[in-house]
ZAMARGU-4260 file (C-alpha; in steps of 0.2 Angstrom, whole numbers, plus 5000, padded with zeros to 4 digits):
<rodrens>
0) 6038/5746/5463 | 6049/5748/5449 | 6063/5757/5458 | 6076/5752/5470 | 6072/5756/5489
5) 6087/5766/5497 | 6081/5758/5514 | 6083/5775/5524 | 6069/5771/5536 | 6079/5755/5544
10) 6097/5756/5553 | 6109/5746/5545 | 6118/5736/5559 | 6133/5724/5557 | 6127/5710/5570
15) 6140/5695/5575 | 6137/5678/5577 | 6150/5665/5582 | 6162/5679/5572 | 6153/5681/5557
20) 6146/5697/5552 | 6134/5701/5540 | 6122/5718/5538 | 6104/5719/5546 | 6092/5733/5544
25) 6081/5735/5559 | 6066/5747/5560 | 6049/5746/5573 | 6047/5742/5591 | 6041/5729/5601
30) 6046/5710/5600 | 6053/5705/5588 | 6053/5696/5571 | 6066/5689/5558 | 6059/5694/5540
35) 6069/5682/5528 | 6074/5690/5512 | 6068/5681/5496 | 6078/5677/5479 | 6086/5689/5471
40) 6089/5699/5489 | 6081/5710/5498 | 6070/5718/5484 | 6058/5731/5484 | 6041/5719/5488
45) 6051/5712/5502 | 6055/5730/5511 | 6037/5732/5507 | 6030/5718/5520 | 6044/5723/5531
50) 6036/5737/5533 | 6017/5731/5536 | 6028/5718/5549 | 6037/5733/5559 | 6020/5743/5558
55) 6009/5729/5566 | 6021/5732/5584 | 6036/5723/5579 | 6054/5728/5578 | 6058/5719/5562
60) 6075/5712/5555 | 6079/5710/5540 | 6097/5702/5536 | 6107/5703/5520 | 6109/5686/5511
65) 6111/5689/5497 | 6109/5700/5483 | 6109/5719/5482 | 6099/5726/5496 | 6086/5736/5490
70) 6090/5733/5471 | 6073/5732/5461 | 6073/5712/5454 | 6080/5711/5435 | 6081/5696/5424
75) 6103/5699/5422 | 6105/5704/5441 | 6094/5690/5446 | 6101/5676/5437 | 6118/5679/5443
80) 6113/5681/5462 | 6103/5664/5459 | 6121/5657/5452 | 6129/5663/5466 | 6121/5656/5482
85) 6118/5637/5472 | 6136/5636/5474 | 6141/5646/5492 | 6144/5634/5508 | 6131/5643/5515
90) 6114/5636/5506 | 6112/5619/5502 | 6102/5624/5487 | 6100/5604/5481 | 6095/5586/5488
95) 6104/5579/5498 | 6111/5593/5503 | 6102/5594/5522 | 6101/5611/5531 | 6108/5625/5526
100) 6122/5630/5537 | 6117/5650/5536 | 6104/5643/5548 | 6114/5640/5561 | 6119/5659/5559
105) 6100/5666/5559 | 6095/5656/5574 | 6112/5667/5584 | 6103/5680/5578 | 6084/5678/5584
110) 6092/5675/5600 | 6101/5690/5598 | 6085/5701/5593 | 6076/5691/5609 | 6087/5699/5619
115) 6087/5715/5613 | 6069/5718/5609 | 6060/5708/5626 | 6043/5700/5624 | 6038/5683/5623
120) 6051/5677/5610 | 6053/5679/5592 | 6044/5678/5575 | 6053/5671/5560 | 6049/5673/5542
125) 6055/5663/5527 | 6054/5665/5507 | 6057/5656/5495 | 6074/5651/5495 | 6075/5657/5512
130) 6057/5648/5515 | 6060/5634/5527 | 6073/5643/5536 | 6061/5650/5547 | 6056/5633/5552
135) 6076/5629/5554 | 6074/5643/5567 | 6064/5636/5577 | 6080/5627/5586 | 6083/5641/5594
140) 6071/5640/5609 | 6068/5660/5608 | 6057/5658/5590 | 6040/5653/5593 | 6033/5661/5577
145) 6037/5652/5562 | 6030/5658/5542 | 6035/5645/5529 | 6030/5655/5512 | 6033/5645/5494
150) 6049/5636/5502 | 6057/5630/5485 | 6073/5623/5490 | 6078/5608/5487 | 6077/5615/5468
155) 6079/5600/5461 | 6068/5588/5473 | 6048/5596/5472 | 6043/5584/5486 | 6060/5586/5498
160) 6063/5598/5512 | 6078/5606/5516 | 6084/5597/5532 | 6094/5585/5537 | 6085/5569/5547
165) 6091/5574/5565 | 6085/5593/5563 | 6069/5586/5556 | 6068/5575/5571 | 6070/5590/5582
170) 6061/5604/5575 | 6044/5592/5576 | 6049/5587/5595 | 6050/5606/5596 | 6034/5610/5591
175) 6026/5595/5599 | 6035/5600/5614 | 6029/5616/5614 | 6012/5615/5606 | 6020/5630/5591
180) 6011/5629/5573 | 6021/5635/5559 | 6010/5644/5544 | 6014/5641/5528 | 6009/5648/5510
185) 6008/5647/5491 | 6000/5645/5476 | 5991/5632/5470 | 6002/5628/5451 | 6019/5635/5458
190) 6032/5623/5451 | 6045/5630/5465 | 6033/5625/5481 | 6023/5611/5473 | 6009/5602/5484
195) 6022/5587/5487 | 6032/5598/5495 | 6018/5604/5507 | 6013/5587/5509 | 6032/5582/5515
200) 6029/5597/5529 | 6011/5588/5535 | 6020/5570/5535 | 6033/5578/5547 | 6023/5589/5557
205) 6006/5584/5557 | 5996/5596/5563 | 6007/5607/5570 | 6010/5611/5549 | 5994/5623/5544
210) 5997/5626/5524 | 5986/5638/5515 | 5984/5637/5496 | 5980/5654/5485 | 5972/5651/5468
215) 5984/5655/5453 | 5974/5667/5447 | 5973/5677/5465 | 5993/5683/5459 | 5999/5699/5454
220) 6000/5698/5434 | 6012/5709/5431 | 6028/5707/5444 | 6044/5712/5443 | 6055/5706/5427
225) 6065/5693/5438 | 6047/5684/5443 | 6041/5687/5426 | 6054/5679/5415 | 6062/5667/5428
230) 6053/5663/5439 | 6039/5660/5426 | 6024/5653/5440 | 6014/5664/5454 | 6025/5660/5467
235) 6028/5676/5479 | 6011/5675/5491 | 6017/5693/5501 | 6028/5701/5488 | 6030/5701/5471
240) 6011/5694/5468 | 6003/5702/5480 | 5989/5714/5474 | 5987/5728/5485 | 5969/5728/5487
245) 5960/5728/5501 | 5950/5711/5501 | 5962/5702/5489 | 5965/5684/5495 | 5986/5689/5494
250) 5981/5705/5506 | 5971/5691/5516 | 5984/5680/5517 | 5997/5698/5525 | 5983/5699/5537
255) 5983/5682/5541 | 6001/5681/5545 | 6002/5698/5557 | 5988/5692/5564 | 5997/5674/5568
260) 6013/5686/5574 | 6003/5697/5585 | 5993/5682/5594 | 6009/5675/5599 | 6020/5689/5601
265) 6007/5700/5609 | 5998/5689/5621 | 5980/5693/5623 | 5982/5706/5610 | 5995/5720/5619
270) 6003/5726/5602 | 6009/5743/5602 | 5999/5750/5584 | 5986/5743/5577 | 5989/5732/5560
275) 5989/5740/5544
</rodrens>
């Protein structure tokens, strides 16, 4: 995928929360699930498994963060969105930071998509710099699906999280409460989501945190030039290092996660189409 994506099977919705507006591109049916976009924005490799989400009996979201939406990931273009959202009020891209405010945001929204879409509640999933907002989410009583992939924020911390000490008390009284699981991924030598970080998640959580490591050498070889040059490490479990093959442990892994979606979106298996 070495092209931009114009997007034109998704409606592009401005959605309000608290009187902020940003764009959301919706597409499927059936409950619904937040799909997070990944640095540099919503590329490619993230419409991709958008798609694969919405095609598994799911009325995906997928908001814009940042970015150009739909932009293929370059070295140039990447480096500057990078720059960007290190310094806007809205992430908190460094330790001691606490929780990015854009969270507060992106739980107004699930809440929003519940309502709208019906069923059981809401999935929510989160990449990379957007990685452990999906578990952020979970404050909103509506999410009960929660996908962690390669978290890597804090940047400069490998074994922090990015949350403040009162949401980290609450998001586990959350899912203790409620007896939710939150699925997590990445690869084994990833510098962004090192095994500290995982192991931060499993001191908070316990066993409510089920992390999953992929061999290095399961990750796509040749990704896009952003991943390549800057990224430098397999990092991107469903998107830019998947390989599209059926059997591959990254296509395992997509399975894994629809089928995590659809057991607790779909009760007792009611999903509208079968998964890809």
């Amino acid at each position: 995928m070495s092209k931009d994506d114009p997007i034109s099977d998704f409606a592009r919705r401005r959605m309000s929360v608290m009187g902020l507006e940003k764009t959301v591109y919706v597409a499927g049916a059936g409950p619904a699930v937040v799909v997070l976009p990944e640095m540099p924005g919503i590329s490619p490799d993230v419409l991709r498994f958008a798609r694969w989400v919405r095609d598994s009996g799911f009325t995906v979201h997928v908001p814009s963060l940042f970015g150009t939406d739909g932009a293929f990931p370059t070295v140039e273009g990447g480096r500057e969105v990078v720059r960007r959202a290190c310094v806007s009020a809205e992430f908190r891209a460094f330790a001691g930071g606490g929780t990015s405010p854009v969270t507060v945001w992106l739980r107004g929204l699930a809440r929003q998509a519940h309502t709208a879409c019906g069923g059981p509640g809401v999935g929510a999933i989160g990449m990379c710099f957007t990685g452990n907002f999906a578990l952020t989410m979970a404050l909103e009583p509506a999410v009960i699906a929660s996908v962690v992939n390669h978290p890597s924020l804090p940047l400069d911390d490998p074994g922090g999280l990015e949350l403040d000490e009162a949401d980290a008390r609450a998001v586990r009284d959350r899912l203790d409460r409620d007896g939710l699981t939150v699925l997590a991924y990445r690869f084994e030598g990833d510098r962004w989501c090192t095994g500290q970080r995982f192991a931060a998640y499993r001191a908070l959580l316990g066993d409510a945190f089920d992390g999953r490591v992929l061999p290095d050498g399961a990750a796509n070889p040749a990704p896009p030039p952003f991943f390549a040059d800057l990224v430098g490490t397999p990092h991107s479990v469903v998107t830019a290092h998947l390989v599209d093959e059926a059997g591959h442990p990254t296509v395992r892994a997509r399975d894994e996660i629809l089928a995590f979606l659809t057991d607790r979106l779909h009760p007792r298996g009611n999903r509208l189409v079968p998964a890809p």
